[in-house]
N, C-alpha and C positions, 0 to 999 in steps of 0.2 A: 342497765349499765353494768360494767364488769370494771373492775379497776388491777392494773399488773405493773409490780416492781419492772424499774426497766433501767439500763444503760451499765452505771459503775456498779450500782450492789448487786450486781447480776453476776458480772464480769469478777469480781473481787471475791463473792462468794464461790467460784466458780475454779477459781484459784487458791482459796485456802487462805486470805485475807480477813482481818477485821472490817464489816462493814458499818462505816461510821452514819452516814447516811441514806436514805432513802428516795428517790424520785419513783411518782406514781403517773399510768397514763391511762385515763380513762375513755372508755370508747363506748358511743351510745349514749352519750348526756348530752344537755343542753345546760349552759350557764345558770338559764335560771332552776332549772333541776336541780342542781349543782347548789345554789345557796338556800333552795328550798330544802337541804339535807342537813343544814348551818354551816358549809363550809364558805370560809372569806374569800373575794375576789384578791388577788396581789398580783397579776400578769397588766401590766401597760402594753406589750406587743400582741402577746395572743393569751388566751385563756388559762390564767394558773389560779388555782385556791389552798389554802389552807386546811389540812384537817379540823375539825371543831377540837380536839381533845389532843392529839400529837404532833399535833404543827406541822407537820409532814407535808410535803407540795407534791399536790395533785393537777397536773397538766391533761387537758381534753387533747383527745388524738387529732391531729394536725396534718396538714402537709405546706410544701411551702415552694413558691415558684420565683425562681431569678427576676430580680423588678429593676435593677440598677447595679452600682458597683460595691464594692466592701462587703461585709457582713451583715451591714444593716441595709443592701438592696435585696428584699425579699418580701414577696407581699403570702400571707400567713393563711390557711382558710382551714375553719377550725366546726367541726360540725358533728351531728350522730351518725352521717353516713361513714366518716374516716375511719378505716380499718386498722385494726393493730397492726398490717404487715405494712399498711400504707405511711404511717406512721413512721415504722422503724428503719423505713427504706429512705430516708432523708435525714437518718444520723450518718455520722464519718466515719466509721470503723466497721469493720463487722463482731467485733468483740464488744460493741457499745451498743450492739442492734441486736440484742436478746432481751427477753422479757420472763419473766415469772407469773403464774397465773396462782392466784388464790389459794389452787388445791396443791400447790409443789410442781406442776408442769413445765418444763422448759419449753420457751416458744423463741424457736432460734432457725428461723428462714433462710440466712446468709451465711451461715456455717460460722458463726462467730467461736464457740465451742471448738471445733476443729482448727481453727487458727490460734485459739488461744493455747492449747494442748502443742502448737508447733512451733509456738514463740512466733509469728507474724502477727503484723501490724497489715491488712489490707481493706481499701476502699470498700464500702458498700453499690455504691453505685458512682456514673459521672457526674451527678450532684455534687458531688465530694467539690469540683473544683471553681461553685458558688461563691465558698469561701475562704480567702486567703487565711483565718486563724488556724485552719484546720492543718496548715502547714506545721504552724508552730506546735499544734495541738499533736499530730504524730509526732514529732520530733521528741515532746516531753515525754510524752509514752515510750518512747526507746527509751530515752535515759533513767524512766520511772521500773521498765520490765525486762531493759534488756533484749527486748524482742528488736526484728530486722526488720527493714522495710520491703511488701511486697514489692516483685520487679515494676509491675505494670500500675499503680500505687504511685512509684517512684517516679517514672518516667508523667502522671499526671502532673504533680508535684513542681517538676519541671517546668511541663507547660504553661503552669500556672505562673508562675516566675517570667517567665521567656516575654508571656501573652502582657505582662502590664497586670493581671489581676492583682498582685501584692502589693503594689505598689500603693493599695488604696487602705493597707492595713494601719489601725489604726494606734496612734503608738501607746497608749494606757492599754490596750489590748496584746501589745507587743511585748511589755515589760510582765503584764499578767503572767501570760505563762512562759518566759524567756527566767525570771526568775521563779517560778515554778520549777523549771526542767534543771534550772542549774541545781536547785533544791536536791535533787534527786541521786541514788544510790550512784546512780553513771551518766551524770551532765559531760562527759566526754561525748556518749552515744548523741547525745542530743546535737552537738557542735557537726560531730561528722555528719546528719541527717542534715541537718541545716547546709554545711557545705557542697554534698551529694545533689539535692534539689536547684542550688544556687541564691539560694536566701540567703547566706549568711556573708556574702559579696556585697549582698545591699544593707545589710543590717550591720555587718561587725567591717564591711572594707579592711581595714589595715589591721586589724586587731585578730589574733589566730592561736587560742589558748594552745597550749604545750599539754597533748592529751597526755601523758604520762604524769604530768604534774597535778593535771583537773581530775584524774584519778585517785590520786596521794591525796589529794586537800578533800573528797568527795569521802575519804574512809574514818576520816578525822573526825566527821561531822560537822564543821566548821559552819558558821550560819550563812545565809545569800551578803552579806556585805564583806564580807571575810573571801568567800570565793570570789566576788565581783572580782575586788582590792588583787587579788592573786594572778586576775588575767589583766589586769592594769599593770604591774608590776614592770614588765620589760618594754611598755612604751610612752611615747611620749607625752605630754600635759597636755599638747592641743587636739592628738589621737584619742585620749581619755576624756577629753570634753565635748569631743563631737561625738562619740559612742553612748555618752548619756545623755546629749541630747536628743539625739535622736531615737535612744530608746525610753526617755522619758521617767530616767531611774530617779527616784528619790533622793533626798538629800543627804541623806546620812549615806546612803549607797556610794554616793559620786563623792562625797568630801573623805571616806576613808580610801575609796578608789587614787582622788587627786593625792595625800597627802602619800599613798604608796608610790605612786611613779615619779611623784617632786625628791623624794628624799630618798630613793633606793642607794644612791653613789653614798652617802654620810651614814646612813643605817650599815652599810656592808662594809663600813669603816669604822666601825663603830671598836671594832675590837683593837686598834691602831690608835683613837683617837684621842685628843689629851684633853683635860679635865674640861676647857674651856673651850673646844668645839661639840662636847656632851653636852657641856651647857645650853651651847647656840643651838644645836638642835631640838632640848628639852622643850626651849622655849617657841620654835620655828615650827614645834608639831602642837604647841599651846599644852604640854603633858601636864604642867603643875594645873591648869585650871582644869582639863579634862586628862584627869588620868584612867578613866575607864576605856576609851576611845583609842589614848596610847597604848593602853594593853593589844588592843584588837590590832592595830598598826604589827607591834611588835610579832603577835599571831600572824600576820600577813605576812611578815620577814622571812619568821621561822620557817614556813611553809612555801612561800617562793625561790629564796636563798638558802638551800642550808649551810651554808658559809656563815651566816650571819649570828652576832656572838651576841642575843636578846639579853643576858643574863648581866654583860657588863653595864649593859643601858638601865635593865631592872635596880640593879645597886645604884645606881650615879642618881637613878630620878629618886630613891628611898630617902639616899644624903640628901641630894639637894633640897627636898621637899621637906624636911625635917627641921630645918632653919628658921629660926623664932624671926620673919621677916618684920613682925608688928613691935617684938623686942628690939628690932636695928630701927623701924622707924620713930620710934620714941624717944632715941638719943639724936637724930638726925638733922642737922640743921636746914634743912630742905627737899622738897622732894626730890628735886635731880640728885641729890646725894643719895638718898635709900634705895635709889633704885642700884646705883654704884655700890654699893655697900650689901646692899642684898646677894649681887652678882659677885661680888668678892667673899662671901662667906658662904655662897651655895660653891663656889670654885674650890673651895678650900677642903669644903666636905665632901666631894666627891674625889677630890685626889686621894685623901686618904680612905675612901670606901674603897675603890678601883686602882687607886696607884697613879703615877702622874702620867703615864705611857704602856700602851701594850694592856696583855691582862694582866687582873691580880693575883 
């Protein structure tokens, strides 16, 4: 049996990247070979084990034929006859389809090497168009490399889209690397890939980030809830809540998204606004009980609008927040009063942080 680094620490290494991890693909074993060496079985679909000392995942060479729809129609067949090249000819890229062999050899059949060296992104083979992730999966890759999509790549891409295969994508797979690629140096590249193929028709409909702005907020380094919140910004609550349903975005993802597109008119008035509608905002974004959340809002502002005057809102929630409310309710003769009373001396301390009008 021979065993050879394969896919990203190939491609990474090959580029001048930190390789963080490792995948291995063994060819000429047999499972029980394989655990008579102490490596652990961990594959539920096809054959993957553990090293006994590195933990490193070592997969038995493979090939795998169309059995139904999605990503998960493929039936696996995993054996000592599977050759390395048999192998690598049923990954998505050709930049993903080189291997390293033990002594330093590059074993690179598909010219992955030469595409990487030219900044393309192209198919290994019409496998490619098995699986609709593979959509999303180049598309992160532009945004991660910068690289273009080959022509004939592109127009599969299409097909794929056109045919009904995407359709079957599944949406925790969706958000995987959709926030992935927004992650990335130029989640713009990824937008325009996605548009190019016509994925993002089905995936984003009405919602169509401002690539000049996905640029700006991408240099920042601003994290995936910050970026999300920034392409929510210029539409509406019920645009914003069919986009994560349907991309199946997490919670904290979609509640800094919703609280961006609910409040952009009062945030970009913020520099106008008089003590008591700072207040009603403070309170309509919940800033006193989450003021960490508020911050990230405000980062949303600043980075969507730059019109928008973060800094008068930072003062007004410091005043307000500052206010011995458990001091007012201890004189209070009832709770509807402290709560009146709480609101009148958080109003009081933000006029004089911010001034009653305008800025300070």
């Amino acid at each position: 049996m021979n065993a050879y680094v394969v896919g990203g620490a190939v491609r990474d290494e090959l580029l001048g990247l930190p390789v963080k991890d490792r995948d291995y693909v063994v060819v000429g074993a047999t499972p029980e070979e394989m655990e008579a060496r102490g490596f652990k079985p961990v594959g539920k679909d096809f054959p993957v084990f553990l090293h006994p000392e590195t933990k490193e995942e070592y997969a038995l060479a493979r090939t795998e034929r169309k059995s139904g729809r999605g990503y998960k129609g493929f039936t696996v067949h995993a054996s000592p006859e599977v050759t390395l090249e048999e192998d690598l000819r049923r990954r998505d890229l050709t930049i993903n389809a080189m291997a390293r062999a033990a002594d330093g050899t590059l074993i690179d059949p598909f010219g992955g090497r030469r595409d990487l060296e030219a900044g393309v992104l192209r198919h290994v083979s019409e496998a490619f168009a098995e699986d609709p992730v593979r959509i999303l999966r180049v598309a992160r890759l532009a945004a991660r490399f910068g690289f273009k999509v080959a022509p004939k790549t592109l127009q599969l891409m299409k097909s794929m889209v056109d045919s009904g295969e995407a359709d079957h994508l599944v949406p925790e797979r969706v958000w995987q690397e959709f926030s992935r690629g927004l992650a990335e140096p130029h989640p713009e590249l990824m937008f325009e890939v996605l548009g190019q193929s016509g994925l993002a028709e089905k995936l984003l409909r009405g919602v169509k980030p401002i690539r000049e702005i996905l640029a700006r907020v991408a240099r920042t380094g601003a994290p995936v809830p910050v970026r999300f919140a920034v392409m929510a910004w210029p539409h509406s609550e019920a645009e914003v809540v069919a986009l994560c349903d349907r991309l199946k975005a997490p919670n904290e993802v979609r509640e800094l998204a919703l609280l961006a597109c609910r409040h952009r008119v009062a945030l970009r008035a913020a520099a106008l606004a008089s003590p008591a509608a700072l207040l009603e905002l403070l309170k309509r974004t919940d800033a006193f009980r989450r003021p960490e959340r508020f911050a990230e809002l405000l980062h949303v502002a600043r980075l969507a609008a730059l019109d928008v005057d973060t800094r008068r809102l930072e003062r007004a929630l410091a005043a307000a927040a500052a206010v011995d409310a458990g001091a007012i309710a201890a004189v209070a003769r009832s709770p509807a009063e402290i709560g009146r009373l709480v609101d009148e001396a958080r109003d009081r301390a933000i006029a004089q942080s911010v001034g009653s009008r305008g800025k300070a």
